[in-house]
C-alpha positions, -999 to 999 in steps of 0.1 A, spaced: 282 -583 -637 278 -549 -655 241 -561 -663 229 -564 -629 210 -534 -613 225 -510 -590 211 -526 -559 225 -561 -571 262 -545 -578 263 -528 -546 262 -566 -530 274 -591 -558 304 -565 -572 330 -583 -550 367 -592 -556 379 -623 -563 379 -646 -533 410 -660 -518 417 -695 -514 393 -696 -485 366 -693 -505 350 -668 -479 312 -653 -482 323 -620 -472 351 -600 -478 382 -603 -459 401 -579 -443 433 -572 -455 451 -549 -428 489 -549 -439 505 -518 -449 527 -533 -476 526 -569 -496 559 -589 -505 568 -607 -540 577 -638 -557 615 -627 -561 637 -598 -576 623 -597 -608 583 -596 -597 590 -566 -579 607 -542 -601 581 -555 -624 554 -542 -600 575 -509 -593 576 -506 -634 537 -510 -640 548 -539 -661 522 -563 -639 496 -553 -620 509 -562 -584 505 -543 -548 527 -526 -535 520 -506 -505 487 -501 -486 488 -463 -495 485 -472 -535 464 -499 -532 450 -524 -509 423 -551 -520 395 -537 -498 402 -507 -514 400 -513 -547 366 -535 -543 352 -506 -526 365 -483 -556 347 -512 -580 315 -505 -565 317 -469 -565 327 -465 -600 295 -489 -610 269 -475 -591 276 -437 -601 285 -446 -641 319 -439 -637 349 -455 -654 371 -459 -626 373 -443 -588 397 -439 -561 398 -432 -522 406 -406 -496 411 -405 -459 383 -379 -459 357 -361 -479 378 -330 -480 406 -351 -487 387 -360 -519 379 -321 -527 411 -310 -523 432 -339 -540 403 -338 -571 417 -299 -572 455 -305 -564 457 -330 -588 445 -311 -616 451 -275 -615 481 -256 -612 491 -218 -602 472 -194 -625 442 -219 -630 406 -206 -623 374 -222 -609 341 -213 -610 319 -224 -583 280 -223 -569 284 -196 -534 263 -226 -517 291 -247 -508 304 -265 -477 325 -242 -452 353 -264 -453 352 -259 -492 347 -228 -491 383 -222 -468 400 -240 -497 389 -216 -522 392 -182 -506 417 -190 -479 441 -218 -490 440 -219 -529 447 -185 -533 485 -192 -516 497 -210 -549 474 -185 -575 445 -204 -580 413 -184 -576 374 -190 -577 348 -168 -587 314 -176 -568 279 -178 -585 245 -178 -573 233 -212 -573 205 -210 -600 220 -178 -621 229 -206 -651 240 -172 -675 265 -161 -645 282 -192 -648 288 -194 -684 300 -155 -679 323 -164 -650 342 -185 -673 372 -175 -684 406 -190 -703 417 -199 -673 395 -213 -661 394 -253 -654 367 -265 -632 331 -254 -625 323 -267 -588 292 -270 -575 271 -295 -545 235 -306 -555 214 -309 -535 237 -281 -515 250 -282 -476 227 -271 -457 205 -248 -479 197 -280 -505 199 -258 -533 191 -278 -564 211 -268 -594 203 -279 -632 234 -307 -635 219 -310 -674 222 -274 -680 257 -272 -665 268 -297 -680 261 -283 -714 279 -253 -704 308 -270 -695 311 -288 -726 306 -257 -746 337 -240 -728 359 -269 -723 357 -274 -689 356 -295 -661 326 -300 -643 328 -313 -607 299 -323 -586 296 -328 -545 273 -357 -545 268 -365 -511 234 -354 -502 219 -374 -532 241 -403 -532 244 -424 -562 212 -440 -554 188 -406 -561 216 -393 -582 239 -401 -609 255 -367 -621 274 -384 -650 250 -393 -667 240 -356 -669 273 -341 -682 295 -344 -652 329 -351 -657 341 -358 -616 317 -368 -586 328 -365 -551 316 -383 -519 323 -374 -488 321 -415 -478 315 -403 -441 282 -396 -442 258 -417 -458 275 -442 -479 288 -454 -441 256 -443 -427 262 -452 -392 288 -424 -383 317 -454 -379 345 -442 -404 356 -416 -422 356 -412 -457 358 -400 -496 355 -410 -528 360 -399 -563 345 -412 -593 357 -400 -627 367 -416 -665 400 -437 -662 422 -407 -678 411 -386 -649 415 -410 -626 456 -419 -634 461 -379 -630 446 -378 -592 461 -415 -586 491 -401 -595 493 -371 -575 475 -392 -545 501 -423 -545 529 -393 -534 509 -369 -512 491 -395 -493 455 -390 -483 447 -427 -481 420 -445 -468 427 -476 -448 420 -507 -455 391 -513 -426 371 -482 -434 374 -497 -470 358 -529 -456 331 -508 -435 323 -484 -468 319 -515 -491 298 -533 -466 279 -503 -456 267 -496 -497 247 -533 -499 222 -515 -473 224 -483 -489 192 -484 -518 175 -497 -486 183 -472 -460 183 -439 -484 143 -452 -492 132 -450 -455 158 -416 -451 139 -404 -482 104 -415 -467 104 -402 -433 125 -369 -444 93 -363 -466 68 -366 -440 87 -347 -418 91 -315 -439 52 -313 -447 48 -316 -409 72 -286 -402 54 -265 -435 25 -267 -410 42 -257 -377 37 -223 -363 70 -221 -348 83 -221 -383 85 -194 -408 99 -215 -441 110 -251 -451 137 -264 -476 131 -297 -490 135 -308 -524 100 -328 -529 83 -301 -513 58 -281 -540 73 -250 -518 113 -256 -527 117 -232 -560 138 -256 -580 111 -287 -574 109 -294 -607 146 -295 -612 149 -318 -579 126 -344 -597 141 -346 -627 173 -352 -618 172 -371 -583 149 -404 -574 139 -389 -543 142 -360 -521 173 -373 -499 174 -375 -460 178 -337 -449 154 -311 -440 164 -274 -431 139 -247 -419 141 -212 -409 129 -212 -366 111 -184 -353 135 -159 -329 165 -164 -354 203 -174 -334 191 -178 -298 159 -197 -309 178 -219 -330 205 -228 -304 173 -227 -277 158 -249 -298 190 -273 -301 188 -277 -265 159 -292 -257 161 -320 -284 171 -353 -268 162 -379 -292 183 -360 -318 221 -361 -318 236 -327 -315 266 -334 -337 286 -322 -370 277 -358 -393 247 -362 -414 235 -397 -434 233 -417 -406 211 -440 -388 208 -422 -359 187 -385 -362 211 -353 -360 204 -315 -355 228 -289 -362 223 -250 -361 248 -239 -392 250 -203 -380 267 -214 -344 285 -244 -356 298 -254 -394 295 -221 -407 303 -196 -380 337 -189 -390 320 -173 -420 310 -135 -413 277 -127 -413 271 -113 -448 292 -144 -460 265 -169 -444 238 -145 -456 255 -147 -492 247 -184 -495 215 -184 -478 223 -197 -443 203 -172 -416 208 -171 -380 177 -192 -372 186 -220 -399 185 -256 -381 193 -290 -404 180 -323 -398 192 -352 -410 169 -377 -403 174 -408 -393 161 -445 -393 145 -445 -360 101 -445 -356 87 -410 -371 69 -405 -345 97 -403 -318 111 -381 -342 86 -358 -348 76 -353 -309 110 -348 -302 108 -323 -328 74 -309 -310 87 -311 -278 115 -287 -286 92 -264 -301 
């Protein structure tokens, strides 16, 4: 199986079929699973024989979907979450403890960002934040205590592109972790194991699902890392259930197909908006215009499904502007079918004060769109319309 290409493991890596002999996938929605007799189970409870146990350790949709996962992103082995912050704070939880330090990029999620300087801090763990691109600050930042350097490439919503090669190589040199938030790229633009990261995140929500059914997150990692956040996982509990298992691992056989035409139309769109007078900049990672281009194209397949731009008349323009979309969904997801607009400023990040938004680059008049599947056209005089 291993020698088929990533488009043919995301459909053909499935689990062994039942006695059924079924084409797809069944569900298996039971929260625990019984045993032969005495013996078989305290065998199971032992490790002695690979068994399940209970749906919050393992369940077979779950572990296919895992199979898939660790596959397509060059992993040795994976494991599920409830959520994609589940996935950043058990990855964490797992394996630091009080007086441990992590370095992270300032352009990071807001819910990330909570964990770090809000939540983290409570049992002595602390983060130091860098600029996105300042590779020397990093390597500075570092210190003995320190564990993991964190960052999200392309990043949420600014799509900062950071060098995973050169980070990598840092990490190695100091003996550290390095975690990456893949979620914008996904592991069909992006593989960031293959350039020197050690853990890759998903938040499975967006567009791994791609249809904004089920909530989701993954983490890919060698086997040795893996056991540590299994371990800690199996007794804290952030499990994902068996059916948005099912959806996930259905949801990837489309995803090489839908992330091309995501890729496509977000392309087209950004060079459009480049052009528009009611716009004073555009951040896309194809674009000649984005600064780290040439980083973008080494490292990803294609520029990924979201555009953000800076809107004329900063916060009242962008939430104006919000308003008179309608084929657009005005919601919190991204990655899915379906075209979405936010306006980071009023929503996601507004519990950030405004020198903390300014810090990683999100100004009152940024909007992010995550566009969808549906005709460019529609898209692009919705766009005009609310212009």
């Amino acid at each position: 199986m291993s020698t088929y290409r990533n488009e043919t493991l995301a459909i053909r890596s499935q689990s062994e079929r039942t006695q059924q002999r079924e084409h797809s996938v069944p569900l298996y929605l039971t929260s625990s699973f019984t045993f032969e007799n005495a013996e078989h189970m305290r065998a199971a409870f032992s490790d002695e024989v690979e068994a399940n146990i209970y749906s919050r350790y393992s369940n077979p949709n779950v572990d296919e979907l895992l199979e898939k996962v660790a596959q397509l992103e060059g992993g040795e082995a994976a494991w599920a979450t409830a959520t994609g912050m589940a996935a950043v704070f058990t990855t964490f939880a797992a394996l630091l403890a009080s007086g441990d330090h992590i370095v992270s990029s300032r352009s990071v999620f807001g819910s990330t960002h909570n964990l770090f300087v809000n939540i983290f801090p409570k049992w002595g763990i602390m983060t130091t934040y860098v600029d996105a691109d300042d590779y020397e600050a990093y390597a500075n930042a570092i210190t003995p205590a320190t564990k993991i350097l964190y960052l999200e490439t392309p990043s949420n919503p600014g799509l900062d592109i950071i060098d995973l090669e050169k980070i990598g190589a840092i990490c190695i040199a100091k003996n550290v972790l390095f975690v990456v938030d893949n979620c914008f790229a996904t592991p069909v633009l992006q593989q960031p194991i293959r350039f020197g990261a050690d853990i890759v995140i998903h938040s499975a929500t967006k567009y791994i699902d791609g249809q904004g059914r089920v909530l989701g997150g993954l983490i890919v990692s060698t086997q040795e890392i893996i056991d540590k956040i299994q371990a800690f996982a199996r007794h804290s509990g952030p499990a994902m259930s068996p059916f948005n298992a099912w959806v996930l691992s259905k949801s990837l056989e489309t995803l090489h197909l839908r992330m091309e035409k995501h890729c496509q139309q977000a392309l087209e769109i950004a060079k459009r908006l480049e052009n528009h007078p009611a716009v004073d900049w555009v951040k896309y990672p194809f674009l000649d215009s984005h600064p780290q281009v040439t980083i973008a194209k080494k490292q990803m397949a294609a520029g990924g499904g979201i555009v953000s731009f800076q809107i004329k008349g900063g916060l009242e323009a962008g939430r104006a502007f919000l308003d008179k979309l309608s084929l657009f969904s005005l919601t919190p997801n991204l990655g899915d079918s379906r075209s979405i607009a936010t306006h980071p400023a009023s929503t996601t990040h507004s519990k950030l004060k405004p020198e903390e938004r300014a810090e990683v680059g999100i100004s009152d008049g940024l909007v992010r769109l995550s566009i969808g599947l549906e005709h460019i056209e529609d898209i692009w005089e919705d766009l005009e319309k609310a212009f």
